[in-house]
Structures are given as structure tokens and as C-alpha cells.
GUKOL-130898 format. One record per residue (C-alpha): residue number from 0; x, y, z; residue in three letters. Coordinates in steps of 0.25 Angstrom, whole numbers. Layout:
BEGIN
ATOM  seq     px     py     pz  type
ATOM  NUM      X      Y      Z   ALA
...
***
This chain:
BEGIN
ATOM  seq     px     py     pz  type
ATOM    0   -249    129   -172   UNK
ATOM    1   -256    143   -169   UNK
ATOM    2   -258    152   -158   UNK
ATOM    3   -249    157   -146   UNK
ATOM    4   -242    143   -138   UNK
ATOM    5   -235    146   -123   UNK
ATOM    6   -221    140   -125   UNK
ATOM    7   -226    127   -116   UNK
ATOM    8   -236    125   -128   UNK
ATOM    9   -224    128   -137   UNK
ATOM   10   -216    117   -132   UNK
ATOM   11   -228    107   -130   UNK
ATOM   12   -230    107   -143   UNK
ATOM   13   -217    106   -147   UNK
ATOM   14   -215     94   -139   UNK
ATOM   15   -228     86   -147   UNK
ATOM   16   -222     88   -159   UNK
ATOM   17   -210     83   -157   UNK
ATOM   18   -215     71   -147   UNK
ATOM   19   -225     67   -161   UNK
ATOM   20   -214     67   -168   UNK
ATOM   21   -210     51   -169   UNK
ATOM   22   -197     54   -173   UNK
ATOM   23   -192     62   -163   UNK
ATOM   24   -199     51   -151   UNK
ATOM   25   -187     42   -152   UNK
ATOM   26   -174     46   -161   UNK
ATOM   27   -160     43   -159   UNK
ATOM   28   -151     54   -158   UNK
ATOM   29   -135     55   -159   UNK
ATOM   30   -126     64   -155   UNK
ATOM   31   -118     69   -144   UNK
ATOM   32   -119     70   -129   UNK
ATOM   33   -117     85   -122   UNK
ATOM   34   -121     92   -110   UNK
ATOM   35   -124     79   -104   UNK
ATOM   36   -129     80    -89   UNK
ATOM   37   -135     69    -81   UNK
ATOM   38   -144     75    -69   UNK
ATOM   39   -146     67    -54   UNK
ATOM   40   -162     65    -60   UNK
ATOM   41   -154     54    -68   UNK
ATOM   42   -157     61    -83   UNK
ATOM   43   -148     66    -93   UNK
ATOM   44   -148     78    -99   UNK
ATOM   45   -138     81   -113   UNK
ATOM   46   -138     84   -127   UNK
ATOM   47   -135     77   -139   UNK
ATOM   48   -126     84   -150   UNK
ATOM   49   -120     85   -163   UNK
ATOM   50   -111     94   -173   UNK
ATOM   51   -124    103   -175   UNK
ATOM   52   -136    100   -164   UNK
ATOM   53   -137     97   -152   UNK
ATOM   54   -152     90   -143   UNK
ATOM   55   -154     90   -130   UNK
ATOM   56   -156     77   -122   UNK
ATOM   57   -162     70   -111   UNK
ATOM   58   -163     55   -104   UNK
ATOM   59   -171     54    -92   UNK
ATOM   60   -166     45    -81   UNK
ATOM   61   -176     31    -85   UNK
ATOM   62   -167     31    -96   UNK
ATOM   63   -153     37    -92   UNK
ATOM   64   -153     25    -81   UNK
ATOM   65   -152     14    -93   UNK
ATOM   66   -140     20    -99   UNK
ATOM   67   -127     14    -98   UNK
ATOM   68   -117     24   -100   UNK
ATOM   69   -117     39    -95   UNK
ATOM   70   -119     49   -106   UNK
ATOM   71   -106     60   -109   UNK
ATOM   72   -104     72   -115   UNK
ATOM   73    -99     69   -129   UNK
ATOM   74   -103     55   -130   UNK
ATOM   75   -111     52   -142   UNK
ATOM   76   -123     45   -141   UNK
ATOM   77   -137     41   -148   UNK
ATOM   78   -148     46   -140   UNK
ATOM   79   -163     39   -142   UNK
ATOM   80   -176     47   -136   UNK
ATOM   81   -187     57   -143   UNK
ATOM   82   -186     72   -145   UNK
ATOM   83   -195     81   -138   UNK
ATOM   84   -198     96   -131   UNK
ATOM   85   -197     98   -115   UNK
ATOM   86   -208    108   -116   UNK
ATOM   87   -201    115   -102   UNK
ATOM   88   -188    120   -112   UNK
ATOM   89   -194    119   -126   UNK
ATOM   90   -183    109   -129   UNK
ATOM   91   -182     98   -137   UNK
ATOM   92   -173     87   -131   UNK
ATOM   93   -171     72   -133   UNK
ATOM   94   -174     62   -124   UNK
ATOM   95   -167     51   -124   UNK
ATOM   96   -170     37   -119   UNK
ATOM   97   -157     32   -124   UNK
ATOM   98   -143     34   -127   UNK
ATOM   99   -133     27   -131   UNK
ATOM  100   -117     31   -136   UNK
ATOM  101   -116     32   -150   UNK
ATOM  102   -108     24   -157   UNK
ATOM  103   -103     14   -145   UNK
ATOM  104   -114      6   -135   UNK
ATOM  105   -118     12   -121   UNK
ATOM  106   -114     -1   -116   UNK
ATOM  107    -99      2   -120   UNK
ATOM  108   -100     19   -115   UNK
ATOM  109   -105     14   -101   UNK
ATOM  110    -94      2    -99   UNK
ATOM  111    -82     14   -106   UNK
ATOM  112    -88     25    -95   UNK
ATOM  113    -90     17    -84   UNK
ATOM  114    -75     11    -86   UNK
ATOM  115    -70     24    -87   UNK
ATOM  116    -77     29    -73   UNK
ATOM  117    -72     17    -65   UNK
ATOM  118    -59     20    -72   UNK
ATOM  119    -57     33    -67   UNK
ATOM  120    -63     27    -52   UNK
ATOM  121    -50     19    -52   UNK
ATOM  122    -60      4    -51   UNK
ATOM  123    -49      1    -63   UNK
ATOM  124    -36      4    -55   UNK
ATOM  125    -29     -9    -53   UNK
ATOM  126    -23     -4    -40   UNK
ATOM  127    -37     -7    -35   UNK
ATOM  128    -37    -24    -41   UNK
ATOM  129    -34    -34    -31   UNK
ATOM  130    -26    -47    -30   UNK
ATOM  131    -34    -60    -34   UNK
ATOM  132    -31    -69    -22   UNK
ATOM  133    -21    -81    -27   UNK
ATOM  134    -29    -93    -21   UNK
ATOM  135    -44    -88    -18   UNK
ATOM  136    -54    -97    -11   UNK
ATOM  137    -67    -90    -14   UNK
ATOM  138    -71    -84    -28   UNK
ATOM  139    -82    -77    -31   UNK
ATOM  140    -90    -78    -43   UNK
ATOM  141   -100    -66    -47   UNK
ATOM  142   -106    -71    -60   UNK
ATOM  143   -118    -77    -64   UNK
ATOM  144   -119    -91    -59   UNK
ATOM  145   -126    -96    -74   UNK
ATOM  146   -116    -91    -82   UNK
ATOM  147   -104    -99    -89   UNK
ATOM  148    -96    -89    -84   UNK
ATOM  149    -97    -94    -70   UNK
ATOM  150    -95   -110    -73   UNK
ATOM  151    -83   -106    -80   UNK
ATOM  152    -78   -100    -68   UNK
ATOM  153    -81   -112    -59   UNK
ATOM  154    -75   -120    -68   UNK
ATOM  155    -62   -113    -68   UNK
ATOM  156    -62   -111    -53   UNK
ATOM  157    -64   -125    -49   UNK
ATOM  158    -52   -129    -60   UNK
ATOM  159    -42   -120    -55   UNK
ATOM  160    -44   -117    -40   UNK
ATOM  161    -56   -127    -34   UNK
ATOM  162    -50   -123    -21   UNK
ATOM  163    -58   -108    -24   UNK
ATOM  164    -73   -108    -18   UNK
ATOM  165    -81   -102    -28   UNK
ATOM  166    -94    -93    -25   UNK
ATOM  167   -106    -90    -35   UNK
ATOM  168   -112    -76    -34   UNK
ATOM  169   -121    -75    -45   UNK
ATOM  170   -125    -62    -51   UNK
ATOM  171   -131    -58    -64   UNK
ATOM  172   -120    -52    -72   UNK
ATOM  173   -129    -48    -83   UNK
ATOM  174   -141    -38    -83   UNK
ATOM  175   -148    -25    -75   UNK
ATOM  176   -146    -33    -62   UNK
ATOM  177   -132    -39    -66   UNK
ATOM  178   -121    -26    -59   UNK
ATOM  179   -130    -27    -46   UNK
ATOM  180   -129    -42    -44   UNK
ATOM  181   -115    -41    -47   UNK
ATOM  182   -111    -29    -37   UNK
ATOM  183   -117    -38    -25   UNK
ATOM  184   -112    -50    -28   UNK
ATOM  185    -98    -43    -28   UNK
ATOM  186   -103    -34    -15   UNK
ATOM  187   -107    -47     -8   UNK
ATOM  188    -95    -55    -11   UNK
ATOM  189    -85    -44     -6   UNK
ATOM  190    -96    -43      9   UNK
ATOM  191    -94    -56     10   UNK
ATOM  192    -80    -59      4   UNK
ATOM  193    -84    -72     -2   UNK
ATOM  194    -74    -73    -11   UNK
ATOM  195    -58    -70    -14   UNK
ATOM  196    -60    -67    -28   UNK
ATOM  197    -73    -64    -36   UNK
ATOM  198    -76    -66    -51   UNK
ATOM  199    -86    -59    -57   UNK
ATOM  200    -91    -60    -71   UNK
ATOM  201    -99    -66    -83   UNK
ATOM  202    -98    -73    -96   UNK
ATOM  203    -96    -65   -109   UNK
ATOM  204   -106    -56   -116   UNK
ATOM  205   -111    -42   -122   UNK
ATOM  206   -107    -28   -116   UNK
ATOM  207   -121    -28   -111   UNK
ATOM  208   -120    -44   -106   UNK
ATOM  209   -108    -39    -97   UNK
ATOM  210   -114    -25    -92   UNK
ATOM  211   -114    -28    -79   UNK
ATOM  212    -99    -30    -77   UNK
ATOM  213    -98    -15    -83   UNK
ATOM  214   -106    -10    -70   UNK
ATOM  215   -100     -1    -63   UNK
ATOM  216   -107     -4    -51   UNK
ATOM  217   -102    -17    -52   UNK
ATOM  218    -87    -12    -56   UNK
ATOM  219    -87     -4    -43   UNK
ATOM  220    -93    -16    -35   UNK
ATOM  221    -80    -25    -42   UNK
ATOM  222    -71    -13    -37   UNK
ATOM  223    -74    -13    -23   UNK
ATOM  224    -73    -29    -21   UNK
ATOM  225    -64    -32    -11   UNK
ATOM  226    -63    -46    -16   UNK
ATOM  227    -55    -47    -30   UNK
ATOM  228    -65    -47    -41   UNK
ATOM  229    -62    -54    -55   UNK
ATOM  230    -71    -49    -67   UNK
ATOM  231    -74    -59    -79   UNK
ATOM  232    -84    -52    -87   UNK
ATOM  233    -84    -58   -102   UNK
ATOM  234    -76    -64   -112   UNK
ATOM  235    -61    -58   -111   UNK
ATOM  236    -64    -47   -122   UNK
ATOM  237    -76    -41   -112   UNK
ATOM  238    -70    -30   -102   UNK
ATOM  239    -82    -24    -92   UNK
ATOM  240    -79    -14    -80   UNK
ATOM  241    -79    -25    -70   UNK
ATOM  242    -66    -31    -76   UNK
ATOM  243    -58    -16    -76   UNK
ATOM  244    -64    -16    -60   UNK
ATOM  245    -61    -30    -55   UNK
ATOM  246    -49    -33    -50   UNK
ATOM  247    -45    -45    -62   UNK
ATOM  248    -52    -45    -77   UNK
ATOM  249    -54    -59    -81   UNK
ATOM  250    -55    -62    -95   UNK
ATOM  251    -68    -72    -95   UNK
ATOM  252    -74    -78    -80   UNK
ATOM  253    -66    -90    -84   UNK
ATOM  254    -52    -80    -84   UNK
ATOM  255    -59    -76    -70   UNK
ATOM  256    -58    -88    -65   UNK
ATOM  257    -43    -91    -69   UNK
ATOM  258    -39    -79    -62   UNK
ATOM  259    -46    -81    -47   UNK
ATOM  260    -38    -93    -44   UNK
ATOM  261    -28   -101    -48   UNK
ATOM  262    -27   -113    -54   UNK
ATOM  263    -25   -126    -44   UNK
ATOM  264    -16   -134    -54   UNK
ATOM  265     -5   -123    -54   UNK
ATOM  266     -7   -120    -39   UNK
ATOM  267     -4   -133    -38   UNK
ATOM  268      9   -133    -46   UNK
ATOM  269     13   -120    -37   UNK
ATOM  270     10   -128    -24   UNK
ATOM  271     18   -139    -28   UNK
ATOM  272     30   -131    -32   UNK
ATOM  273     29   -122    -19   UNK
ATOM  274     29   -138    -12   UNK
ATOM  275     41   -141    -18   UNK
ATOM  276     50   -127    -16   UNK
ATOM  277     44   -130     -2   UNK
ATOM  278     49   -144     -2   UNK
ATOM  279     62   -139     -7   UNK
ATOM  280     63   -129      2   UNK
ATOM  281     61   -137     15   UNK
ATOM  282     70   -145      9   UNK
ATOM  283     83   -136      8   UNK
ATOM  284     78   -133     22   UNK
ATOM  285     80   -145     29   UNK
ATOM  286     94   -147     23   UNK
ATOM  287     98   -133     27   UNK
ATOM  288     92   -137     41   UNK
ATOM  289    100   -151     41   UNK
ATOM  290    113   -144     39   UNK
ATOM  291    110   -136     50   UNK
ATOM  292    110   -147     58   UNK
ATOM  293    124   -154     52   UNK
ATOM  294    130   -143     55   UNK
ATOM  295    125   -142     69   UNK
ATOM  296    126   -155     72   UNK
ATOM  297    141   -152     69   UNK
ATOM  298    142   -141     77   UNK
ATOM  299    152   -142     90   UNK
ATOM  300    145   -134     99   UNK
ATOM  301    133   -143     96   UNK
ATOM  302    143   -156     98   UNK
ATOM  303    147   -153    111   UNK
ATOM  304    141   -140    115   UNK
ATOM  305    153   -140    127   UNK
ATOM  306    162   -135    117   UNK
ATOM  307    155   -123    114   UNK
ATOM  308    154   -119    128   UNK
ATOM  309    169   -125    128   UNK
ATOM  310    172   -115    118   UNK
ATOM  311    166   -103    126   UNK
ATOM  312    174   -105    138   UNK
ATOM  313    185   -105    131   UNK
ATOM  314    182    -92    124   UNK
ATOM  315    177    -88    138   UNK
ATOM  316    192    -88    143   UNK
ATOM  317    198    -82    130   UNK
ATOM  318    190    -70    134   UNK
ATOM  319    195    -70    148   UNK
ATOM  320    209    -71    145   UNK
ATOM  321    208    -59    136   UNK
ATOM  322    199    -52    145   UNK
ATOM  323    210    -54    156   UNK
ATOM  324    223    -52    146   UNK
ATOM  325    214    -38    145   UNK
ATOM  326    212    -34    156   UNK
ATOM  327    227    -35    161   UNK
ATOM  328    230    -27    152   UNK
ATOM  329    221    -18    154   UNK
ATOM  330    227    -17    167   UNK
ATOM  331    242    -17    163   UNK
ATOM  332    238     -5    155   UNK
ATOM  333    232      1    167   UNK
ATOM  334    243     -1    175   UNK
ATOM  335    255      2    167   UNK
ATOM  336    245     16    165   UNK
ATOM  337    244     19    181   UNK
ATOM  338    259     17    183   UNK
ATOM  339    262     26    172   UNK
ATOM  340    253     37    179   UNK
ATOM  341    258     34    192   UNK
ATOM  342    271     35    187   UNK
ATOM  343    267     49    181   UNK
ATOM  344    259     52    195   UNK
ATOM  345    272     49    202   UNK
ATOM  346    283     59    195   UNK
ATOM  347    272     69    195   UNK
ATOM  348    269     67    210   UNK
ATOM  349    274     80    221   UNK
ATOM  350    278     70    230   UNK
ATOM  351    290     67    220   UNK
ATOM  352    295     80    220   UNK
ATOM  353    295     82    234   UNK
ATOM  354    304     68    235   UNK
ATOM  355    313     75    226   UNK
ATOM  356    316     86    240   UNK
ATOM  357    305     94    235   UNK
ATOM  358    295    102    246   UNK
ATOM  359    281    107    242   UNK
ATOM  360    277    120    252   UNK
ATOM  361    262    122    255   UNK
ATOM  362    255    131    263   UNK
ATOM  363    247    128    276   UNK
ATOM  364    234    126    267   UNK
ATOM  365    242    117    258   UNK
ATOM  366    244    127    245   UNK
ATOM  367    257    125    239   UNK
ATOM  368    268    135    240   UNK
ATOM  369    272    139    225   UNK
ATOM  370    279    152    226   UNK
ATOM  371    286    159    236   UNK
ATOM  372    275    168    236   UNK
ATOM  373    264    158    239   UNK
ATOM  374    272    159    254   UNK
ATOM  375    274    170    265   UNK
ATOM  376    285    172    274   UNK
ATOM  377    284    166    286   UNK
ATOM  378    272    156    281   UNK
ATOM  379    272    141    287   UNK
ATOM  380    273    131    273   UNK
ATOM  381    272    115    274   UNK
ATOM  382    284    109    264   UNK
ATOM  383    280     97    258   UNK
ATOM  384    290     86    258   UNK
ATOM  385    293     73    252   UNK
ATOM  386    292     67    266   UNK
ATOM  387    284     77    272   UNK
ATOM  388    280     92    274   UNK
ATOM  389    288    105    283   UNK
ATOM  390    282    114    288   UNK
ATOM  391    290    127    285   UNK
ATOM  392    289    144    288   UNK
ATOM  393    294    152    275   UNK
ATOM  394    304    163    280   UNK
ATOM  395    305    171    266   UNK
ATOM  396    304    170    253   UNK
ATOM  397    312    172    240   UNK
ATOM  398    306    177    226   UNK
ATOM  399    315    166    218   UNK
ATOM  400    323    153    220   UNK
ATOM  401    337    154    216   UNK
ATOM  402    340    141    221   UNK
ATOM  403    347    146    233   UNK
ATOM  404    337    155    241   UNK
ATOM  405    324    149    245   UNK
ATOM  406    311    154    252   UNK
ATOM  407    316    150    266   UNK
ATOM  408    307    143    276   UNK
***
């Protein structure tokens, strides 16, 4: 290499050797996630590290769309893609058309983040799982209609409550198209409320068999049913998202359908114990009623209903006695209280005092005379007597009364 290269040249160059190098056109690379940014273009932009290096890195969108978990800061993975120059900055980067944790599959990060998300949304809370109904008449079956899982169902449905009418939406529960079908079987059975109870699940299988329960499209859709949801993914050790979202986990489909309805034979020991505490009941009732009626029967008023009325007119005239007994003497009290004032009135009375030769002297405009001052010589009085009034003229007065002297009329 000779001569004077602009940096472009520079960096072109660069860029062929490392593209002919067949090593460095498909490599796996470990290390440690940082300065990870995921732009709105859909690609991913970070860098891979270790104790003593560090690459940057790059995964266009075609094939960040196929990954199954999202990429963290700190999170160890193995990256695959080739080396090579972007001429623009004169960097070498990796381009990586893989990327998978290292240590444990993307199946299990993507199903452990995706749990922890819907976690922190509340989709878990239990406050938010509703009742089963008792006794339902329509349950709906979101499952593949080829698969054991459902004829086990059936089979159990019709043995324990053949009153329930059982509805079939098939759906593909396994594959690219699986979540879809799911989230409108489960949007179209809440339009039309077809069902009291649906139960929605598969047979058992891989992590990658049962991926479609692990959705979170379809864990949202679970979520928001109005009708009670039952999930039966698997085998009893398989756990997926749609069973933390539902509002009951069944162990297997076949646990499912134990626990949607009931079973006829024990409703049918329940109902004949209610029939007999019923029987028995009615039973104490009609005895209670009969001794109603002994004592009834027994009953004087009911006997000769006279007497009852017999009854009152004799209390009728008990309270007339003792209305009359109080009222005279109410009235005794009355009078015995009027002669003792008139008898008060009477001693207090002027015209006693004049019948004891007593006189009262007033003047013409009636004012009586008190004093010897309240009269003038020579003024015309009016005594008042016990049988009558004098007319009398004072001739003089005296200042005291010594029994002898008087004022003279």
C-alpha cells in the first residue's frame, strides 16, 4: 500500500480486508450487555463487554423483530454476526443477527420479563379474579378441537354436569398464528357472551410447544374478559403466563374441567338432603300450626264470642263507677274549698264591721274619710251604716281621740 489515501479510501479499505476475512463473517461473540438503546426505526444499538474490552454492536430491525425477549443492560449474552468497518465513522462494529442469554434460553428470559411486567401492571392481583359461577349452563372451550385435550374435557363434562351445553371454538394453540386465533376466540366469546365460564388450554409439551399461552397479547385479552376464564396449559408441572393472569390455574384440561362444574352425583346427595331438612321443616310447622288451632278452638271468646263483649260491658261500668266515685269527689273537694273561702270572705267583709255599730264616712265623690284631716269644718259627709247611709255636716274637729271628745257632726 503506497501513495497519499483520503480517509473514505482509508476506511474502504479497511472495510475489504476485514469483510475477506472468513473468520470474522460469522463468529460468536460473548460477553456482557451496555449502553443498550433501542430506537423507534425498530434497531438496536449497544456494546458487548468484558473485564478488559469492550465492541460495539448493532442488529437491524429484520432481525430484532424475531427475538423473543428484550435485551438489558448487564445481561450476558452470546452474540452471532460478522465484524466489519462503517466507512462513515471508521469503526469497526459487530452486527449481529442473533442473540441469545448466555447461560439460560431466550425462550425462559422472555417468559421471566414478560412475567415480571404484567407483575408490576397488577394482571396478577387477585383482587381482580372473579367467582366461577356454581351451576354454569354454557362453557366455552378455546382449544384445539383435534387435540386429546379436548375429548378429555368432554368426557368429563358430560360425566359430572350433562346439564352444561358445551361450545367448541377452535383455535390453533400452537405456532406464529397460535396468540392471534387465541385473543379472538376470547374477544368474540366476551361480544357475544356465549358462555358462563371459558376454559382455555392444550395438552402438554416443550416451552416452545406451549409459547403461545406465554403471549402477552394473549394474557392481556385473558385479563380483560368479562366472563370467568379457566387456564389448563400442560401437565401440572408446566406454569405459562396465562395461568398467573386467568382467574383459576388448573393443573392439566382434565383438572379444568373438574373445576367448572360440579359433579351431578353430589348435587344430587345435596338436593336430597336440602329435600329432607325441607320435609322436616314443613313438618314442625304444620304441628306448630295445629296447636294454634287447639288452643283456639279452646278459646272462650272464640266459644261464645257473647262473652267477650259480656266482658266489656262489665268493665265498661267498672269505669263508670269510678269515673262517677271521682268525680264527686272532685266535687266535695271543691266545695268544702269554696265554703272555707267564703268563710274567709265573710269575717274579712266591711259589712261585718259595720253590723258590729261600726260607720264608714266618705265624701261626696265617695273617697273615704281616714283622718280628721282628710275633712273640713263645715263639709257635708255620707256615714255608711249597717242598714243604711246619714248624711251628716262636721262642725269641728279634734287632732286626737281620747275616747271622750269626738269630731262633732
Amino acid at each position: 500500500m503506497s501513495g497519499v489515501y483520503t480517509v473514505s479510501q482509508l476506511n474502504q479499505y479497511i472495510k475489504g480486508i476485514l469483510d475477506r476475512d472468513r473468520e470474522l463473517t460469522a463468529l460468536y461473540v460473548q460477553g456482557e450487555i451496555s449502553n443498550y438503546k433501542a430506537y423507534p426505526s425498530g434497531h438496536h444499538y449497544f456494546s458487548l463487554k468484558d473485564g478488559e474490552g469492550a465492541i460495539r454492536c448493532v442488529m437491524f430491525r429484520r432481525e430484532a423483530i424475531s427475538l423473543r425477549f428484550r435485551p438489558q443492560n448487564g445481561m450476558k449474552v452470546i452474540a452471532f454476526g460478522r465484524v466489519a468497518v462503517f466507512p462513515r465513522d471508521g469503526q469497526y462494529q459487530l452486527y449481529c443477527t442473533a442473540l441469545t442469554p448466555d447461560g439460560v434460553g431466550d425462550l425462559h428470559v422472555a417468559f421471566e420479563q414478560l412475567k415480571e411486567k404484567l407483575y408490576q401492571e397488577g394482571l396478577f392481583d387477585p383482587a381482580h379474579k372473579q367467582p366461577l359461577p356454581r351451576m354454569p349452563g354454557r362453557i366455552a372451550l378455546i382449544t384445539s378441537p383435534a387435540g386429546a385435550a379436548v375429548r378429555d374435557m368432554l368426557r368429563i363434562l358430560g360425566a359430572r354436569w350433562p346439564l352444561a351445553e358445551v361450545l367448541i371454538l377452535p383455535v390453533r394453540v400452537q405456532g406464529a398464528e397460535a396468540p392471534g386465533e387465541l385473543c379472538a376466540a376470547l374477544a368474540w366469546a366476551n361480544r357475544h357472551r356465549v358462555a358462563d365460564v371459558i376454559i382455555t388450554g392444550r395438552g402438554g409439551g416443550s416451552m416452545e410447544d406451549l409459547w403461545a399461552f406465554n403471549d402477552e397479547h394473549v394474557a392481556r385479552a385473558i385479563y380483560h374478559s368479562a366472563i370467568p376464564v379457566i387456564s389448563a396449559v400442560g401437565h401440572e408441572p408446566d406454569v405459562t403466563i396465562a395461568d398467573f393472569v386467568a382467574d383459576l390455574r388448573a393443573a392439566t384440561p382434565s383438572n379444568a374441567a373438574e373445576l367448572a362444574v360440579p359433579d351431578q352425583n353430589e348435587v344430587g346427595v345435596w338436593l336430597a338432603q336440602m329435600e329432607g331438612r325441607l320435609a322436616q321443616g314443613m313438618a314442625r310447622s304444620m304441628e306448630a300450626a295445629r296447636k294454634d288451632l287447639e288452643r283456639a278452638a279452646r278459646c272462650r271468646a272464640l266459644q261464645d264470642p257473647m262473652n267477650y263483649v259480656d266482658d266489656k260491658r262489665m268493665a265498661l261500668d267498672g269505669q263508670r263507677d269510678k269515673l262517677a266515685a271521682g268525680l264527686m269527689a272532685a266535687l266535695n273537694r271543691e266545695n268544702a274549698r269554696f265554703a272555707r273561702l267564703a268563710a274567709k270572705l265573710d269575717a274579712l267583709s266591711p259589712l261585718k264591721v259595720l253590723g258590729r255599730g261600726y260607720a264608714i264616712p266618705q265624701k261626696k265623690d265617695g273617697t273615704v274619710v281616714r283622718s280628721v284631716a282628710d275633712a273640713a269644718a263645715g263639709e257635708t259627709l255620707t256615714l255608711q251604716v249597717a242598714d243604711g247611709a246619714l248624711s251628716c255636716q262636721v262642725l269641728s274637729q279634734y287632732a286626737h281621740w281620747d275616747g271622750k271628745d269626738s269630731t262633732q257632726w
